[in-house]
NUMIMI-612985 format. One record per residue (C-alpha): z, x, y. Coordinates in steps of 0.001 Angstrom, whole numbers, padded with zeros to 6 digits, always signed. Layout:
ZXY
...
REM end
This chain:
+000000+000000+000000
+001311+002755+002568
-002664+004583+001526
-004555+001655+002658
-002759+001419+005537
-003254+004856+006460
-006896+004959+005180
-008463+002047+007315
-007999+003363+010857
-008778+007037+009435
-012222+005706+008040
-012931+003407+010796
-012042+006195+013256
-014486+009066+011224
-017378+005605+010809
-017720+005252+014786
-017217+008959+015925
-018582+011354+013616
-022235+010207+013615
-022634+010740+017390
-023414+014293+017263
-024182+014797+021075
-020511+015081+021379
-020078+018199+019543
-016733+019343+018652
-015436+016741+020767
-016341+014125+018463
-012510+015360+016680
-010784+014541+019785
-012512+011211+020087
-011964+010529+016231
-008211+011931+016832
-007273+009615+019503
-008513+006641+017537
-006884+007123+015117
-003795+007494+016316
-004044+004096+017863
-004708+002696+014249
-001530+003788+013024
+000146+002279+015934
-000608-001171+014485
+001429-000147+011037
+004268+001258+013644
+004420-001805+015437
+004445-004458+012555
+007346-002109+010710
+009285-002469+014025
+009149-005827+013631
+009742-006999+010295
+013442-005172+010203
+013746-007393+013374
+016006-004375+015163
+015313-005123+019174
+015804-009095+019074
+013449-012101+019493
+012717-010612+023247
+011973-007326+022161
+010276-008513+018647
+007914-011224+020387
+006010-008329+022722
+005909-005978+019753
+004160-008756+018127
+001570-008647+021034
+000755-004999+020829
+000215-005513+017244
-001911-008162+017536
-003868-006559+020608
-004128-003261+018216
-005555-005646+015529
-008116-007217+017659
-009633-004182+019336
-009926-002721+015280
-011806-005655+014162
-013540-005751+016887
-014450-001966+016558
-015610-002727+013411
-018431-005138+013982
-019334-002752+016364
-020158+000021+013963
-021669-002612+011064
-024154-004000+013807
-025109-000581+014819
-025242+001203+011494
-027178-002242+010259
-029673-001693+013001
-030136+002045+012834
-030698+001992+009011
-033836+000657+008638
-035079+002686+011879
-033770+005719+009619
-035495+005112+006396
-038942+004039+008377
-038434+007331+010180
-039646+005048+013675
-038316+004412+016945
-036969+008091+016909
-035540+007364+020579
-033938+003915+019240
-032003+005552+016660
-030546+008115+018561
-029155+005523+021790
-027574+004050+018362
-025526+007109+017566
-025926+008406+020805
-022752+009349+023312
-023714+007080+025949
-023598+003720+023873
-020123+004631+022873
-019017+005153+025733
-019680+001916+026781
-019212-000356+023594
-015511+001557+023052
-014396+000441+026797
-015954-003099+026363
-013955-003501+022957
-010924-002633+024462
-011911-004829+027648
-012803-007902+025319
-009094-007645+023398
-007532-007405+026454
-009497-010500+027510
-008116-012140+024120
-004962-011736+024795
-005256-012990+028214
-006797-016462+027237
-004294-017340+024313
-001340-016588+026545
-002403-018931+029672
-001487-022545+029661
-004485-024263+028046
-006884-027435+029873
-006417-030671+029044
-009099-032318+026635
-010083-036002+026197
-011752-037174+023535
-012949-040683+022079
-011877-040951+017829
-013648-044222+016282
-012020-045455+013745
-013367-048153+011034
-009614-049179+010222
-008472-048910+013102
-007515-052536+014378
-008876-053944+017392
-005077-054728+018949
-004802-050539+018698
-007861-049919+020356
-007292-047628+023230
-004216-045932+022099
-003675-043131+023799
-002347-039707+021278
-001940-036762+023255
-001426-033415+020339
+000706-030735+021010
-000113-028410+018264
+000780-024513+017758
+003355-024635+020887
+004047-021202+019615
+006623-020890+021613
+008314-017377+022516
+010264-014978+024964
+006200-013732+025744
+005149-017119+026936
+008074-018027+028153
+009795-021311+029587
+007347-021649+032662
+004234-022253+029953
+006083-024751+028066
+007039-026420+031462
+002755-026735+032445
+002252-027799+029514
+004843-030784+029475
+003703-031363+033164
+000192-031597+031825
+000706-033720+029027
+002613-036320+031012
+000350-036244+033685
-002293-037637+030776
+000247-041099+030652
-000182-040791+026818
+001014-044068+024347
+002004-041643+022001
+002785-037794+021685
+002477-035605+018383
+003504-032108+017760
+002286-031132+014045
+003696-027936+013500
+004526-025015+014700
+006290-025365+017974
+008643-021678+017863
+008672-018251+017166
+012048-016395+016443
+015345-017789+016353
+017276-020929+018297
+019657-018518+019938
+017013-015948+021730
+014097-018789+022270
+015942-022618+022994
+015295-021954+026736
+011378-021552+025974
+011263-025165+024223
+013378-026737+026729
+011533-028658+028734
+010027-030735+025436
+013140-032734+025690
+011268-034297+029213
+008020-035306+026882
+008694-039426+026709
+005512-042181+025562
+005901-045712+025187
+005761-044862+021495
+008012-042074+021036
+006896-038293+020573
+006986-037190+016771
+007558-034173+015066
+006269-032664+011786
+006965-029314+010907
+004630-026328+010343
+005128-022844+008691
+006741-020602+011399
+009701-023015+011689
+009705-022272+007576
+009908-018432+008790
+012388-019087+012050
+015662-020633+010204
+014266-024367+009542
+017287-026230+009665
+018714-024617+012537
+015545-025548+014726
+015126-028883+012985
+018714-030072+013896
+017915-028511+017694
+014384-030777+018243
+016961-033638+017346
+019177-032580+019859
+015929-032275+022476
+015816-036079+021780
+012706-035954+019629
+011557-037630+016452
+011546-034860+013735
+009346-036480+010776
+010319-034437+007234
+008461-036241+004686
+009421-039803+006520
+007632-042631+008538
+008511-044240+011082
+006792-047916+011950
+006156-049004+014838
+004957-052476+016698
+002165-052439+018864
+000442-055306+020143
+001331-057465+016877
+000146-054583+014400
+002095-051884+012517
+001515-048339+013578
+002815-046067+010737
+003330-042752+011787
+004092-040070+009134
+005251-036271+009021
+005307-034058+005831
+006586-030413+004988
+004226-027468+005338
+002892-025505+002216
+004468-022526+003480
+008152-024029+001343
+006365-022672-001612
+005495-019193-000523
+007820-015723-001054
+011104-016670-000244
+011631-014118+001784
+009281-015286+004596
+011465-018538+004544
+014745-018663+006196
+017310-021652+006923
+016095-024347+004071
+012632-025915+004460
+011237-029072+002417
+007693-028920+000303
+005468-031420+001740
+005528-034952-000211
+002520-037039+000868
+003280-039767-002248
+006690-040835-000658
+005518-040903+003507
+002667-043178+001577
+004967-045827+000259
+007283-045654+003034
+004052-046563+005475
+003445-049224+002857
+002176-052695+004571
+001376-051413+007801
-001679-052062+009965
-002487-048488+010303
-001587-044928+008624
-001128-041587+010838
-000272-038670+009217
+000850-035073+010768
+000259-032726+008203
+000197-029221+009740
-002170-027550+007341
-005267-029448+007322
-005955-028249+003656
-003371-031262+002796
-006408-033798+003458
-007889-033858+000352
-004844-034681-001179
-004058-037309+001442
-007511-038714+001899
-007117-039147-002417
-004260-041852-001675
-006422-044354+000045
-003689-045009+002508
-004385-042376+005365
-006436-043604+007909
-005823-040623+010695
-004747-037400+009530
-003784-034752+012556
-003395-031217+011924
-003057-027440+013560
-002504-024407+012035
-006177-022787+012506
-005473-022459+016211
-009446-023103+016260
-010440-019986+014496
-009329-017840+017679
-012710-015663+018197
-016362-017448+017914
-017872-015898+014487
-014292-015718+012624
-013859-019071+013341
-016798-020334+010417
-016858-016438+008737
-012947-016381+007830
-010769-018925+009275
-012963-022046+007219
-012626-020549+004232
-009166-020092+003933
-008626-024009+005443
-011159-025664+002974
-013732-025614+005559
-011530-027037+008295
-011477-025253+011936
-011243-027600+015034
-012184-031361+015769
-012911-033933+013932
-013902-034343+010146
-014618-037249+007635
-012705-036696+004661
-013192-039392+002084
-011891-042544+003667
-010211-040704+005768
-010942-039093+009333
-008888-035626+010145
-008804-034091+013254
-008197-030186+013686
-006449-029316+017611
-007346-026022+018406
-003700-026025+019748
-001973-025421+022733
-000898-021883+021630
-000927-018997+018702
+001673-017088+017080
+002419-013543+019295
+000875-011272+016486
-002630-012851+016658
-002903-013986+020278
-006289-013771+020593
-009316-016204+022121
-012784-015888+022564
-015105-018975+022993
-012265-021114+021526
-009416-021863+024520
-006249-023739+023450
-006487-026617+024051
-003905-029855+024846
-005730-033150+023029
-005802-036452+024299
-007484-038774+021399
-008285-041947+022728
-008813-044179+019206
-011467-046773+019358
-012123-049405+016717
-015176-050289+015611
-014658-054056+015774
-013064-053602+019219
-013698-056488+021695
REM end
């Protein structure tokens, strides 16, 4: 394991330096420095995980990691682009003067800059308070008394010392300003422990709808002592959802909104802390049993197969994939490890799920490029509406 750590940034640094020969002996140096910054990444993420500085300190280690990260991968389809252009300009023995701006110094001294520019530019746009976004959901069994219901989705708060309280603040400003019937938070809201990071969720206890605002847990509450941030959402004054429905009345029609567990309850137990509860879609099913209409907040979208298989899901919203952060790894990685699920809406059986590209991401992967955060507003129409 320690190898492979090592041997990535040492063959990624001798892959983009060593075949740009016009800078002789300095080509080490270059090579050198790179490097280095590799195994800052491994340096960083050790810091972390024996959690020694405190959810402060911890949170903007996180973001140093993650900016390493991003500049590496990024660094990285740099060098397959130009090695998969220059190789078929080598073995045709053409564009002599093509080939050599490919390994040449002066590309590289440009495209090493822009990387670092471009992860820098990441980082920027997944920590600023993300835009409001309105959107129309039709809905087949949707009844016509619930037409117009207004859901704004707070998913991926992400909430941490780095963001601090003032984000959280815009965003409840934001949200409110919206005049939602209804606000959801599937998952994810905090990073790090109740006792360093309360103040950064504070202001969620102002969030109020006509309808309530509902809670369903997502995998870093699994890793941030569960119970302990669980019991404190109560205190906030919101509706935590663990595996339960709540019904509600709406212009003569039942509105069943669900929350389950997060997938994460099975993983290594050492990633979870403070309890947790495996997601149980059979029992928020018969508890919504007999109303008008079935949401369900399910924080990994990879639960709506299994949902969509019950027949008695009608609106299934989800987070987690934080839209695929960068345009490219969005449909290249993120998909596949979400059963094809990145961001908006999707038919799944029966059933219609909708992906938010959320409102934040966890520290260690802050990233954004061509996908912003994003607060949703889903404005459900019916079908048979008047």
């Amino acid at each position: 394991m320690i190898v492979s750590i090592l041997l990535f940034p040492l063959l990624l640094a001798f892959w983009l330096w060593w075949p740009v020969a016009a800078l002789g002996r300095k080509r080490r140096w270059y090579a050198g420095l790179t490097f280095a910054l590799g195994l800052l990444q491994p340096l960083l993420g050790w810091l972390w995980r024996r959690q020694a500085f405190g959810d402060v300190a911890n949170a903007w280690v996180q973001l140093l990691f993650g900016w390493v990260m991003v500049a590496f991968a990024l660094a990285l389809v740099f060098v397959l682009l130009r090695d998969l252009l220059w190789l078929p300009l080598r073995l045709s023995r053409r564009a002599g003067r093509l080939r050599a701006f490919l390994h040449g110094a002066r590309l590289h001294h440009v495209a090493v800059p822009l990387v670092l520019l471009l992860a820098t530019l990441g980082t920027y746009n997944g920590l600023k308070p993300p835009k409001v976004h309105e959107r129309e959901v039709v809905l087949s069994s949707l009844p016509v008394e619930l037409d117009g219901l207004r859901v704004a989705v707070l998913a991926d708060l992400h909430a941490s010392p780095v963001k601090g309280a003032w984000r959280t603040r815009r965003i409840v400003d934001d949200v409110l300003a919206t005049k939602p019937d209804l606000i959801v938070l599937p998952g994810d809201m905090v990073d790090g422990q109740v006792a360093g990071n309360a103040a950064n969720v504070a202001a969620l206890a102002e969030l109020h709808a006509p309808h309530g605002v509902w809670v369903a847990p997502g995998n870093h509450e699994y890793y941030s002592n569960y119970t302990a941030w669980m019991a404190h959402f109560r205190q906030l004054g919101l509706g935590v959802l663990e595996n339960e429905t709540v019904k509600l009345a709406i212009g003569g029609r039942t509105l069943a909104v669900s929350g389950v567990g997060d997938p994460a309850f099975y993983r290594n137990p050492g990633l979870v802390q403070g309890g947790g509860i495996a997601p149980d879609i059979p029992r928020v099913v018969g508890q919504a049993r007999g109303s008008d209409f079935h949401l369900l907040l399910a924080h990994q979208p990879k639960l709506a197969r299994e949902a969509a298989a019950t027949g008695a899901v009608d609106l299934q919203i989800s987070g987690h994939t934080h839209g695929g952060h960068i345009i490219g790894m969005d449909r290249w990685l993120v998909a596949p490890f979400n059963d094809g699920f990145v961001r908006g809406d999707y038919r799944v059986g029966g059933m219609t799920l909708f992906v938010s590209a959320g409102v934040g991401q966890w520290d260690g992967f802050n990233a954004r490029l061509g996908v912003p955060s994003s607060i949703d507003v889903l404005v459900l129409r019916s079908v048979r509406r008047r």
